[in-house]
C-alpha positions in Angstrom: -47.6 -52.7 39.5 -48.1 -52.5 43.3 -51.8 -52.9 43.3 -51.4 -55.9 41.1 -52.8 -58.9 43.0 -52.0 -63.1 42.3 -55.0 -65.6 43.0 -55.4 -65.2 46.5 -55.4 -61.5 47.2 -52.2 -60.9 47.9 -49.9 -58.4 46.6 -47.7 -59.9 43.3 -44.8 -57.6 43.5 -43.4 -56.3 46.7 -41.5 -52.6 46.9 -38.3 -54.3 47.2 -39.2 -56.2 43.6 -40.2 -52.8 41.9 -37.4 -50.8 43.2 -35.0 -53.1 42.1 -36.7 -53.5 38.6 -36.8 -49.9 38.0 -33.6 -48.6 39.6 -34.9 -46.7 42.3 -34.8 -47.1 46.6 -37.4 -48.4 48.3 -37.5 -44.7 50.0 -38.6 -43.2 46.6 -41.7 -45.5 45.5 -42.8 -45.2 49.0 -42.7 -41.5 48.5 -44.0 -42.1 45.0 -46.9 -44.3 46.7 -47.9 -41.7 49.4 -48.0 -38.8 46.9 -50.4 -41.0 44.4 -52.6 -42.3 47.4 -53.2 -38.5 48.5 -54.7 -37.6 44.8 -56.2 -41.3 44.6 -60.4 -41.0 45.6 -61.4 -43.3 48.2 -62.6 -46.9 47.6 -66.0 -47.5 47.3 -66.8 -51.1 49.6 
């Protein structure tokens, strides 16, 4: 859901949106974000 995208590039949901929609703080999927970025491999250009 966060690295969803709309037309022009930009982000569709922001962490506000998905912590409300699932019930958690904005503290957690940041957390949840850092942890998944750490065992993500790097982007190829």
């Amino acid at each position: 859901m966060y690295d969803e995208v709309d037309e022009r590039g930009k982000r569709k949901y922001t962490v506000d949106q998905i912590a409300e929609t699932f019930s958690f703080s904005r503290k957690t999927i940041y957390r949840t974000l850092e942890r998944s970025n750490h065992h993500r491999p790097a982007r190829q250009p």
